[in-house]
Structure formats: C-alpha cells, structure tokens
Backbone as CSV, one residue per row, in Angstrom:
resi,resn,N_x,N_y,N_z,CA_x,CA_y,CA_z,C_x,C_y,C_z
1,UNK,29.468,25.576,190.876,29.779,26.065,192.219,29.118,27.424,192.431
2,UNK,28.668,27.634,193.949,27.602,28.807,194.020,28.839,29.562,194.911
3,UNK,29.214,30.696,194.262,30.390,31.520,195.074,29.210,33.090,195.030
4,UNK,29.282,33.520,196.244,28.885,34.697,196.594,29.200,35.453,197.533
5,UNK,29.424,36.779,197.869,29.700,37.393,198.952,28.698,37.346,200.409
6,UNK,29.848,36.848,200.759,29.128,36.398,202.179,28.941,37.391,203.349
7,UNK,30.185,38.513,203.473,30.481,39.474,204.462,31.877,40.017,204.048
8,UNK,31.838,40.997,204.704,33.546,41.943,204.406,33.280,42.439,205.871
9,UNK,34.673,42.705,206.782,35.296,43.217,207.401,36.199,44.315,207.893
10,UNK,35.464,45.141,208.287,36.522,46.309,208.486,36.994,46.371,209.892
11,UNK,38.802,46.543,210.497,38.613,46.423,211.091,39.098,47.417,212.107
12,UNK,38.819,47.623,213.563,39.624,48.504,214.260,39.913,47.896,215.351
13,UNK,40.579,49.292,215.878,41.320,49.029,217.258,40.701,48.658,218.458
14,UNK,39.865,49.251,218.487,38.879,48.900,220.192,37.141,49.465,219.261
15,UNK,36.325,48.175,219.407,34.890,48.674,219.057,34.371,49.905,219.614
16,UNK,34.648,50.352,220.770,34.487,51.706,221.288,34.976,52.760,220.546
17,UNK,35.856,52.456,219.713,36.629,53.426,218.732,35.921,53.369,217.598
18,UNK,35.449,52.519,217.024,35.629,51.927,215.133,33.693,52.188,215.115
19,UNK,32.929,51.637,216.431,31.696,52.507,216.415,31.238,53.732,216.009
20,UNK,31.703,54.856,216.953,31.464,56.381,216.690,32.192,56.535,215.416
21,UNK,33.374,55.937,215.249,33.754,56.149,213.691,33.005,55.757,212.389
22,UNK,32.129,54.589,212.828,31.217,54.051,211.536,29.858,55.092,211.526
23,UNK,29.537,55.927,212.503,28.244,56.568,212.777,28.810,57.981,212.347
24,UNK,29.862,58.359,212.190,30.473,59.306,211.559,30.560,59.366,210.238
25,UNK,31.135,57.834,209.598,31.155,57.981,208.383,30.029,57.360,207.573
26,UNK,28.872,56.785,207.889,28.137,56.343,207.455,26.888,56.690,207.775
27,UNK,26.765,57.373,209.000,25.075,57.719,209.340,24.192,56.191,210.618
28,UNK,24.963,55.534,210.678,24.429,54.681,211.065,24.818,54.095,213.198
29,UNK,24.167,53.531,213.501,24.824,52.968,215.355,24.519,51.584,215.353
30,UNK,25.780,51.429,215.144,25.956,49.736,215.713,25.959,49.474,216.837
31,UNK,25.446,48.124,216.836,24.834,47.455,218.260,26.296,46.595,218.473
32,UNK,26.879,46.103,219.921,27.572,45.221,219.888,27.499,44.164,219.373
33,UNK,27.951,42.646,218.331,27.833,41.501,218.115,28.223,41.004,219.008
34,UNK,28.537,39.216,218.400,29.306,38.466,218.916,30.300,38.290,219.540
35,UNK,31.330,37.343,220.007,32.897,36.932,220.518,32.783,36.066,219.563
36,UNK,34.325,36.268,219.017,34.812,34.513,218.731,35.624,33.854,219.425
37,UNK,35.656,33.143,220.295,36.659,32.667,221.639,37.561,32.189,221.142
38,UNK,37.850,31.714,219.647,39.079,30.701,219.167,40.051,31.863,219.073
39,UNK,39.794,33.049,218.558,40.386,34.315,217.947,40.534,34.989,218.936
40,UNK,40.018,35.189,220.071,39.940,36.613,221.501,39.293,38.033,220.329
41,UNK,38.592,37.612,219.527,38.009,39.226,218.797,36.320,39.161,218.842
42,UNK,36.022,40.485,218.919,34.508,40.415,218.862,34.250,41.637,218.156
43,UNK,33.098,41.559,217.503,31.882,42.356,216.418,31.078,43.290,216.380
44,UNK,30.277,44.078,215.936,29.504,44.480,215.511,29.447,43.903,213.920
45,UNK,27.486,43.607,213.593,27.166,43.061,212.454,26.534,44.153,212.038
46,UNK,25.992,43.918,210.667,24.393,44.223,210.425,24.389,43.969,208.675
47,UNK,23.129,44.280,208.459,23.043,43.746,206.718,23.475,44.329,206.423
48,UNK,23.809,44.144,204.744,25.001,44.970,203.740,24.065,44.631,202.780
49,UNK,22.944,43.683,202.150,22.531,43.711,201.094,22.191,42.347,201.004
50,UNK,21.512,41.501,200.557,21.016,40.180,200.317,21.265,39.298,200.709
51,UNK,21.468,38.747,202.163,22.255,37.765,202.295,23.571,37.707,202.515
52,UNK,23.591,39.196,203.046,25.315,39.848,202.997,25.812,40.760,204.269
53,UNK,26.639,40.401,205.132,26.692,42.115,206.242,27.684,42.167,206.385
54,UNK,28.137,43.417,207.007,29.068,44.167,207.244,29.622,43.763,208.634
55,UNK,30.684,43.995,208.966,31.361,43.538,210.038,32.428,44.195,210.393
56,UNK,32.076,45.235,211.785,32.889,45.835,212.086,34.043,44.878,213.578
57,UNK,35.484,44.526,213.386,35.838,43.400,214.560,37.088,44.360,215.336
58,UNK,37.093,44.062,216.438,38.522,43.965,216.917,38.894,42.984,217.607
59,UNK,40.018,43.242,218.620,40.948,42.298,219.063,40.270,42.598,220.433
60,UNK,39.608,41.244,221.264,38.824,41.893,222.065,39.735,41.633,223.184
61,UNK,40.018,43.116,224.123,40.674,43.345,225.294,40.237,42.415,226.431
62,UNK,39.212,42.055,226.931,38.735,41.349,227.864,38.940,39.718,227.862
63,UNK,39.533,39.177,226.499,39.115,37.724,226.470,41.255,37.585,226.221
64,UNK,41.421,36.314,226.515,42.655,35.771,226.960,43.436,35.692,225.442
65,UNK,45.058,35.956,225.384,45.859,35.478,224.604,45.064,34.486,223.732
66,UNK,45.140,34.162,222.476,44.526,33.447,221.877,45.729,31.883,221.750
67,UNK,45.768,30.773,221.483,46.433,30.305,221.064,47.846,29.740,219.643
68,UNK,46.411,30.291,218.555,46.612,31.050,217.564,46.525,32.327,217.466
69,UNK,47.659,32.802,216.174,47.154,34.406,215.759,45.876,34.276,215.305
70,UNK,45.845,35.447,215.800,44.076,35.881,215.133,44.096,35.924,213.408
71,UNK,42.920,35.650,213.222,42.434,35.800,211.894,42.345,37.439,211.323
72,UNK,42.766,37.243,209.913,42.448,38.837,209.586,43.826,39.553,209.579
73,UNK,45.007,38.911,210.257,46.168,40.112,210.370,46.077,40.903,211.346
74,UNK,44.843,40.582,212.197,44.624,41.196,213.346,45.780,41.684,214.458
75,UNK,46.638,40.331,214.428,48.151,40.307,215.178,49.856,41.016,214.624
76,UNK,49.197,41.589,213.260,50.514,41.916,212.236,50.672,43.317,212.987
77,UNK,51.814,44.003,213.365,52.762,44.734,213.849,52.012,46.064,212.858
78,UNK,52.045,45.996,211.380,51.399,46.899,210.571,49.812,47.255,210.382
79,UNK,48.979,46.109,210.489,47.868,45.748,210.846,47.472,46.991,212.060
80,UNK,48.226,46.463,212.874,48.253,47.791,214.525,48.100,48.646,214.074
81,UNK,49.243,48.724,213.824,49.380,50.657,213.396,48.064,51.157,212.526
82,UNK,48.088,50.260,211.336,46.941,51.259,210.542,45.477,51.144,211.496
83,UNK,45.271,49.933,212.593,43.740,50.264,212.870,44.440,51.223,213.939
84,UNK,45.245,51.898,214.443,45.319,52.706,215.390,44.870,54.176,214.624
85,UNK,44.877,53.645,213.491,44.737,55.551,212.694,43.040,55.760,212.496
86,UNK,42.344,54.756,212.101,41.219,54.200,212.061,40.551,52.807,211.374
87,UNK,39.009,53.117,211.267,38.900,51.747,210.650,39.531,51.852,209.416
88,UNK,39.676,50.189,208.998,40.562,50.266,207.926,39.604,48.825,207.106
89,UNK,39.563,48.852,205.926,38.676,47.403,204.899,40.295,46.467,205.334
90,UNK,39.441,45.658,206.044,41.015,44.397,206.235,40.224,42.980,205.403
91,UNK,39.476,42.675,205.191,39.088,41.008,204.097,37.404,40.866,204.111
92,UNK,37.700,40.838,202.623,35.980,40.315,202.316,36.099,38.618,202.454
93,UNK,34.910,37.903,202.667,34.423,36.697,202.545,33.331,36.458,201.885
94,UNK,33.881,35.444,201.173,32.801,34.255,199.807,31.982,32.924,200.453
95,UNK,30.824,33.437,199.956,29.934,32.397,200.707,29.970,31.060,199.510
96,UNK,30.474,30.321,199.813,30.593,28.845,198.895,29.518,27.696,199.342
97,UNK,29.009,27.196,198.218,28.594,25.851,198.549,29.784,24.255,198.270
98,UNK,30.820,24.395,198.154,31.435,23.685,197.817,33.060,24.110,198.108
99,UNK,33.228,24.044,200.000,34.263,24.795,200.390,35.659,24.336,200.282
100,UNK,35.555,22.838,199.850,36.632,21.528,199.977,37.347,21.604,198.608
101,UNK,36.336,21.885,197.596,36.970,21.789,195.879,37.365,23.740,196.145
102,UNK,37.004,24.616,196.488,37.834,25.919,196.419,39.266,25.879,196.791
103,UNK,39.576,24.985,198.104,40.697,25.219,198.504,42.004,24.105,197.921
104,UNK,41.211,23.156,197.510,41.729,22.228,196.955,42.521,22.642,194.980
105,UNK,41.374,23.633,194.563,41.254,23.836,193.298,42.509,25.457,193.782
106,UNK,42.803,26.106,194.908,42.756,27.634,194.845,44.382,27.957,194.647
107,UNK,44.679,28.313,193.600,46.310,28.725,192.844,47.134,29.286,194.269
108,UNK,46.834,29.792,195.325,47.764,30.147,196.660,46.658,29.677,197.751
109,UNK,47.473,29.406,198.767,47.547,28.929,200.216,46.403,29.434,200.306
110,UNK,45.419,29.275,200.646,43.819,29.869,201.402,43.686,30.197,202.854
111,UNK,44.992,28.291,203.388,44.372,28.687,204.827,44.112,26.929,205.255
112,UNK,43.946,26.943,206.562,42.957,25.676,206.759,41.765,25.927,206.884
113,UNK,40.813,24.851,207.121,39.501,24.538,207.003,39.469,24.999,208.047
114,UNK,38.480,25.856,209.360,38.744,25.381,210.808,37.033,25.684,210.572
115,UNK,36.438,24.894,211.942,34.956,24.901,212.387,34.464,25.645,213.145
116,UNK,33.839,26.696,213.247,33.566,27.615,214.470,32.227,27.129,214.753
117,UNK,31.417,27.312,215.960,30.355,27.157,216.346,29.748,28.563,217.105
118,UNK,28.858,28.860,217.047,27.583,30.005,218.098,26.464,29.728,218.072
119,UNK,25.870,28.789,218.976,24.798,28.345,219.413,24.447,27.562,218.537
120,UNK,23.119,27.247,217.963,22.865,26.061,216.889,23.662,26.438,215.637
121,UNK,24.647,27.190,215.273,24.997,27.439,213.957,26.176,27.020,213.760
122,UNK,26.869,26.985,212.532,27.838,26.277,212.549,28.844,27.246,211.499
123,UNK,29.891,26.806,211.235,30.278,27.353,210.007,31.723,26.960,209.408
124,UNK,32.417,26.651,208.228,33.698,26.339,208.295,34.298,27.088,207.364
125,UNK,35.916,27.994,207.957,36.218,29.380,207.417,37.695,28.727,207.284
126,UNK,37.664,29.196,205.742,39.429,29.040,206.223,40.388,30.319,206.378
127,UNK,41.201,29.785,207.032,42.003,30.555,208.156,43.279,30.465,208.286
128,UNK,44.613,30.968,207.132,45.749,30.731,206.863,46.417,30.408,208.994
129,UNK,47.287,29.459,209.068,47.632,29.247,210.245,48.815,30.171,210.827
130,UNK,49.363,31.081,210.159,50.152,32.198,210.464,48.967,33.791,210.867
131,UNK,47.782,33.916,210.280,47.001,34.420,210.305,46.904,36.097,209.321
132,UNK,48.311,35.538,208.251,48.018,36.530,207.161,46.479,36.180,206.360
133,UNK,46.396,37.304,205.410,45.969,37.674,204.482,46.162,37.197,203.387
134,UNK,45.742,36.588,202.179,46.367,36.228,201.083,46.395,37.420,200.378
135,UNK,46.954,37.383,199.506,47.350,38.309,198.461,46.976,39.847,199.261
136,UNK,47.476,40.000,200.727,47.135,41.557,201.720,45.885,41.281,201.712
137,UNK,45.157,40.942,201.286,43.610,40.459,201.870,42.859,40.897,200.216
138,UNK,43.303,40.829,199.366,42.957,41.204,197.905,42.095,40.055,197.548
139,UNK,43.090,38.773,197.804,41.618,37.457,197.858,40.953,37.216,199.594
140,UNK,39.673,36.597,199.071,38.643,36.229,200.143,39.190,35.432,201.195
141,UNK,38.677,35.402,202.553,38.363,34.220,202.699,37.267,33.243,202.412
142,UNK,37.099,32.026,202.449,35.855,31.315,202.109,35.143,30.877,202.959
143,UNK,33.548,30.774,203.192,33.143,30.013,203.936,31.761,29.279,203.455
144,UNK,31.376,28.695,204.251,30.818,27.567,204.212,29.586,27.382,205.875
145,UNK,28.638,27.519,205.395,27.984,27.716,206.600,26.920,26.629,206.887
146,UNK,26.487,26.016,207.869,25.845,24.836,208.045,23.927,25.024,207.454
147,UNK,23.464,24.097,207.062,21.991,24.323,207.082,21.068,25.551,207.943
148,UNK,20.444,26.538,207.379,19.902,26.813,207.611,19.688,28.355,207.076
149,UNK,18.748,29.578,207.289,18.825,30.616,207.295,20.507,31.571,207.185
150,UNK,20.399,32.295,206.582,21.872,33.651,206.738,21.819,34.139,207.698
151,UNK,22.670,34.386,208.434,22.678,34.762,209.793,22.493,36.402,209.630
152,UNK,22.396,36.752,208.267,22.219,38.577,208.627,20.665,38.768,207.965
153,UNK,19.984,37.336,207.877,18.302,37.925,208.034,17.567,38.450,209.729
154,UNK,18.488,38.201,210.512,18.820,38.114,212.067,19.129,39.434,212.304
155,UNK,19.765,40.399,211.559,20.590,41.597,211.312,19.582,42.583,211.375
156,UNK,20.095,43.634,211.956,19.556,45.078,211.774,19.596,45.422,210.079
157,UNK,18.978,45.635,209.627,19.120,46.909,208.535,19.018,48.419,208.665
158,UNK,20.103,48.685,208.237,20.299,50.468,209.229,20.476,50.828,207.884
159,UNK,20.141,50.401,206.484,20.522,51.035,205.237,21.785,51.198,204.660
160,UNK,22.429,50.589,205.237,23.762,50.359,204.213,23.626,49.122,203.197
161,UNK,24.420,49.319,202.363,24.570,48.151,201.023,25.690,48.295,200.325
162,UNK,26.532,47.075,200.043,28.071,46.890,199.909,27.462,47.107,198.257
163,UNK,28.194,48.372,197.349,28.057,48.462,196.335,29.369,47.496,195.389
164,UNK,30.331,47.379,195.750,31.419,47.338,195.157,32.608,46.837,196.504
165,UNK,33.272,45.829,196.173,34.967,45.839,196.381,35.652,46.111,195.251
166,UNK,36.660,46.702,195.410,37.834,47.706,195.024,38.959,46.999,195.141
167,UNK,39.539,46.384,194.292,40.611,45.833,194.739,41.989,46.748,194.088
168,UNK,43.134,46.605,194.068,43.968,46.884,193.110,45.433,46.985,193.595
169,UNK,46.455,46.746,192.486,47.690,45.696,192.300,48.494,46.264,191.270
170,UNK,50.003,46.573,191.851,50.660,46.964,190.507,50.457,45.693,189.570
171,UNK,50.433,44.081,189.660,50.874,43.283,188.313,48.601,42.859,188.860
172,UNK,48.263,43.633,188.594,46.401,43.406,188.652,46.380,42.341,187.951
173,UNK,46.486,42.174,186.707,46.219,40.901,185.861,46.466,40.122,186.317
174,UNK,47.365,39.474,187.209,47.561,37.687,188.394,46.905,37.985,189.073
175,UNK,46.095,38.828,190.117,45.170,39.564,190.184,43.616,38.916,189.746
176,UNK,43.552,39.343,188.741,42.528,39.227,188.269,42.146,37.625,187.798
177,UNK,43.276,37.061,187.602,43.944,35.651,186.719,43.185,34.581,187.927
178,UNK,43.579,35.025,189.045,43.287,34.231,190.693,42.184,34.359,190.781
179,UNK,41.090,35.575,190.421,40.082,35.389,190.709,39.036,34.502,189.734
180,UNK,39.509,34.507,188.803,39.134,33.779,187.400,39.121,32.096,187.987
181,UNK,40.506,31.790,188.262,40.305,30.248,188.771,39.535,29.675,189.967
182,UNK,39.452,30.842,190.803,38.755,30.523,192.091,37.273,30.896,191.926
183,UNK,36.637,31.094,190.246,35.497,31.286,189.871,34.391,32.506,190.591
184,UNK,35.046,33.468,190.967,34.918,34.139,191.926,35.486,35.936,191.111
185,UNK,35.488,35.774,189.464,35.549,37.523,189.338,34.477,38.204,188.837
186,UNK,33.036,37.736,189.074,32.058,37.951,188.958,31.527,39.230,190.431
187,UNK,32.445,38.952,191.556,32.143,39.428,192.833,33.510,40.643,192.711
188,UNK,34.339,41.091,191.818,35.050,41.629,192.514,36.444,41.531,190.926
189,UNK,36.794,42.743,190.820,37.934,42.713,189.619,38.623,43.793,190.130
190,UNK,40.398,43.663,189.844,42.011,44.114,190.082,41.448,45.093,189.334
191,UNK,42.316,46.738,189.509,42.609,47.749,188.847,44.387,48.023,189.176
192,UNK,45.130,48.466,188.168,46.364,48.799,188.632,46.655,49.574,189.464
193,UNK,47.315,49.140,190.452,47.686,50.585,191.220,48.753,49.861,192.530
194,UNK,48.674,51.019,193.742,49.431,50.328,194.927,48.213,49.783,195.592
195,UNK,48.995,48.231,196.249,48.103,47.379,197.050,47.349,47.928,197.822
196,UNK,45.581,47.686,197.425,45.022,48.084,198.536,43.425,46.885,198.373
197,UNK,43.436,47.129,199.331,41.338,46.911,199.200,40.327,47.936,199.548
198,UNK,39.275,48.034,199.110,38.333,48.877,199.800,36.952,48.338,199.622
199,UNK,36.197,49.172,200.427,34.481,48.764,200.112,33.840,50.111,199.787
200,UNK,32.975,49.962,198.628,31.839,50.945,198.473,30.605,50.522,198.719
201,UNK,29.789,51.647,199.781,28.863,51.239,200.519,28.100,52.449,200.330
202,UNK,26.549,51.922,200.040,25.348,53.289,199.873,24.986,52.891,201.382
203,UNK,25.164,53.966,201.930,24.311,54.618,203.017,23.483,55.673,203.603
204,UNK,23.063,56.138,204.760,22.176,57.163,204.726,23.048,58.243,204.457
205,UNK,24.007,58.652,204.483,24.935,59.378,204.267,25.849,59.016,202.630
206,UNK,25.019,58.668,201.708,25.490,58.457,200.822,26.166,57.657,200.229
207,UNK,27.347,57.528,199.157,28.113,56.598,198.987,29.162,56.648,199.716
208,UNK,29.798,56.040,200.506,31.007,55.840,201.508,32.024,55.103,201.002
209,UNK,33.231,55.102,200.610,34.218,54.479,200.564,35.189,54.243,201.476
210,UNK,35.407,52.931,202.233,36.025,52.468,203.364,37.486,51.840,202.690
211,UNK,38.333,52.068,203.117,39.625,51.600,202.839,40.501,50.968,203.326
C-alpha cells in the first residue's frame, strides 16, 4: 500500500482573517482557492513539497447551511473559539492508493467514504458523519484521488515545505500503535504530552511552527 501525505489543513475563521495571518507568519500571499458546496467551506491552496499543499479553509459565510456538519470540526463549539484566536493546524491528509482496505483494515472509526467532484477531478475522502476528528485530528484523514496529475502541480509555489507533523498524547504509544496498523508511521510519530497537532514548515521566513 502507497500511503503518503497528501495535504494538511490549517484552519480559520474568515479567509480574510487566516490570509494576512499566514503572510505574517510565513512570508508568503495566498490567492483565494476553491468552494466545497457539500461542506459550505472554501480555501486557499498552494504547494508544501512534492506532491503535497497546504491548505488554508474556513466556513464559507456566503454559501448556505450545509446539510451535514462540516468536515474538519469546523462546526465544534471549541473548534470556534480556537479559530477565533487564530489559525490553528486542525487535520493532515494521506494520499492512499488503496482507500477501501485503510478503512476497512483502520483500529477507529475513519469516517465514510464520500465522493467530491471540481471539474474533471474527482476524489474520495473519508469524512466521519458527525464531522469530528479522530483521535482530535492526531490521525489523518484519507484520500484517494481519481486518475490523473496532483492537483498542487497546478499550485503556486511561494516556498513553503511541510517539514514535519508533530503529533502528541499523554498515552502516545496507542498513538503511535494506530499509526503502525494504518501503515502510515513512516509520515508522522506521537511524543508524550497534552493533545495537540502541529505543522513544521520551511519558509521564506524560516522555520514556522503552526499549531
């Protein structure tokens, strides 16, 4: 099985906000991305490193109640609060070739399968149906993307590159144990501590640690 980092997510309150904040802490100006209409949230992208980008999202004000909670914890009461303080690392994603045996094979709840589409591309993410986080977002989500090119050879490169996720867990070792079965601690290993995630990122402004 080919497990690799696909993208990580940081997220905030209003892209008008979490922008000037990423050009603050990183040196860099993001362009607006995408919508995802299933979710009501939209993006800023750009590369992170090989086949890899960064993704700044919020909860987009202009587009309707979603049907579902949003993906990400986007909708969690606590979630709020912390992107109200700033951006915050809310979930990395694993690029899989084999998205059916991960979730099938994966020791906690992943999520369902769901299909998103944007223009010829395709992709299938799973997406717990309450719209937590597994383990606070310590494990991935997975995805699975249709034939063709990475969608962040498409991407600006503004010089950032995801050095490191940071994970860490008072009992780290189940932790670490989860990432072992989901063949996936090659991308990413538990340190003890209080629950958190983060990303380390070289940018023009150096090494950045996002939290």
């Amino acid at each position: 099985m080919l497990n690799k980092i696909d993208h990580f997510a940081v997220g905030t309150d209003l892209l008008e906000n979490g922008m000037p904040a990423m050009a603050e802490a990183l040196g860099v100006t993001l362009s607006p991305g995408g919508k995802h209409d299933l979710m009501s949230t939209h993006n800023c992208v750009m590369q992170s490193g090989k086949e890899s980008f960064f993704e700044l999202i919020a909860i987009d004000p202009a587009a309707p109640t979603p049907a579902r909670p949003r993906w990400f914890s986007l909708d969690d009461p606590s979630t709020t609060q912390r992107l109200a303080e700033r951006p915050r690392a809310l979930c990395w994603v694993v690029n899989t070739d084999n998205l059916d045996e991960v979730v099938a094979s994966s020791p906690v709840d992943l999520g369902e399968i769901i299909t998103f589409t944007r223009g010829e591309r395709s992709w299938r993410l799973t997406v717990p149906a309450d719209g937590h986080l597994p383990e606070h977002g310590l494990l991935p989500a997975f995805i699975e993307w249709s034939p063709g090119p990475h969608p962040s050879t498409a991407q600006a490169d503004l010089g950032v590159q995801l050095q490191g996720i940071r994970l860490s867990h008072p009992d780290f070792q189940k932790i670490n144990k989860m990432l072992e079965t989901l063949q996936i601690s090659h991308l990413a290993q538990a340190v003890e501590g209080d629950i958190g995630l983060a990303f380390e990122l070289q940018s023009p402004k150096g090494v950045v640690v996002i939290d």
